[in-house]
C-alpha positions in Angstrom: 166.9 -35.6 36.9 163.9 -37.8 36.2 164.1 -40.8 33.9 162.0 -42.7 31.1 161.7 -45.6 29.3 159.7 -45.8 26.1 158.7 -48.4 23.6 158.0 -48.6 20.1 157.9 -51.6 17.2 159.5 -51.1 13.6 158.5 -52.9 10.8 159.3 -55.8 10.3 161.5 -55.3 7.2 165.2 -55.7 7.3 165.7 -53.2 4.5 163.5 -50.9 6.5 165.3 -51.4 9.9 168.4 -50.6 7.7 167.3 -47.4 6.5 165.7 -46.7 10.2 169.4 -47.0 11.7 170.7 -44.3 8.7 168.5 -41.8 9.7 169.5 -42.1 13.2 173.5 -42.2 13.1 172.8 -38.4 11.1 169.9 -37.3 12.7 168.5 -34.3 11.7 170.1 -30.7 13.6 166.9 -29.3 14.3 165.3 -32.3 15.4 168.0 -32.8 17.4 167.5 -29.1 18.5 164.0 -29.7 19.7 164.7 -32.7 21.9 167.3 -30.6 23.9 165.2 -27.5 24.0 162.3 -30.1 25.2 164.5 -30.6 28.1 165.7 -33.9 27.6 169.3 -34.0 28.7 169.9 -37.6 27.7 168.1 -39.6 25.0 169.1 -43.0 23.9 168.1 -46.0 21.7 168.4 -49.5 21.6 167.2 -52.1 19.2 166.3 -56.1 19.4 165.0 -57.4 15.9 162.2 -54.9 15.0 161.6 -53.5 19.0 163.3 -50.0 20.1 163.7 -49.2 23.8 164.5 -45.4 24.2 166.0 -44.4 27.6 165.1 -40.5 28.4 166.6 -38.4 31.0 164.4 -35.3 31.6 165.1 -31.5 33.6 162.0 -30.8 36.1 160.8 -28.6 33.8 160.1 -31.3 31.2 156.9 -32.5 30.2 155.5 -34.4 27.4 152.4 -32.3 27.2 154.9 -29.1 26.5 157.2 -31.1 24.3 153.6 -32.4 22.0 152.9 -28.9 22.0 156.5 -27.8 21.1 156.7 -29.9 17.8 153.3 -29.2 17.1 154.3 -26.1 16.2 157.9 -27.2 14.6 157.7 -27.7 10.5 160.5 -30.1 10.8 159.7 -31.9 13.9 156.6 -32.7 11.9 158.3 -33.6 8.7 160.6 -35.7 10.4 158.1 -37.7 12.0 155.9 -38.4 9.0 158.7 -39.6 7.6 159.3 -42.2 10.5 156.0 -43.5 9.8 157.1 -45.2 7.3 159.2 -47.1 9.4 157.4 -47.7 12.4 154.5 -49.4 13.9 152.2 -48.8 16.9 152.9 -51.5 19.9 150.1 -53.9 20.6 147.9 -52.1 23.4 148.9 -48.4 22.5 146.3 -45.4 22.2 145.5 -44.4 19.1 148.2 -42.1 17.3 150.3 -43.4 20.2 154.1 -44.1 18.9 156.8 -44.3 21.5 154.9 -46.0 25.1 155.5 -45.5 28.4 157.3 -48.7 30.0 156.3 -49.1 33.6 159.7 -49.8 36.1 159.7 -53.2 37.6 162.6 -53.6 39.1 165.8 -51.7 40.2 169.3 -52.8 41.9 171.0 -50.1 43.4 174.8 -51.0 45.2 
């Protein structure tokens, strides 16, 4: 099992963050769906203020080139992330069209 940590920025909008957090206590079945069948076996999200970390836990066979490619061709994956658009904003330093970014590992402590 392979593990990563992502970044992202909301707007800065309390009402925004509010309506951010809905969305994500139902999320969407297919969507849902689509991240397993990516083969993420874990997914989580955490929130300080307006900045997300999201904690992945990947198969081997994951990869984020196959998973683009998946909900490329998904109507809904689409549709749900226009719709988080609205919501979020690119992290200072990200690509262009870049949403969620890679955090690099700095440290671990292992008993």
């Amino acid at each position: 099992m392979r593990r990563f940590a992502l970044a992202l920025d909301l707007v800065d909008d309390p009402q925004l963050i509010a309506e951010y957090e809905r969305y994500h206590a139902s999320v969407w079945p297919e969507i849902e769906k689509s991240i397993l069948e990516s083969g993420v076996e874990r997914m989580e999200i955490y929130r300080f203020s307006n900045r997300l970390f999201m904690l992945m836990e990947v198969d081997d066979a994951f990869s984020f080139s196959r998973k683009d490619e998946m909900d490329q061709g998904n109507a809904k994956v689409q549709q749900w992330e226009e719709l988080m658009w609205k919501y979020q904003q690119v992290v200072p330093g990200a690509k262009p069209g870049e949403k969620w970014v890679m955090m690099d590992k700095i440290f671990e402590l292992e008993k």
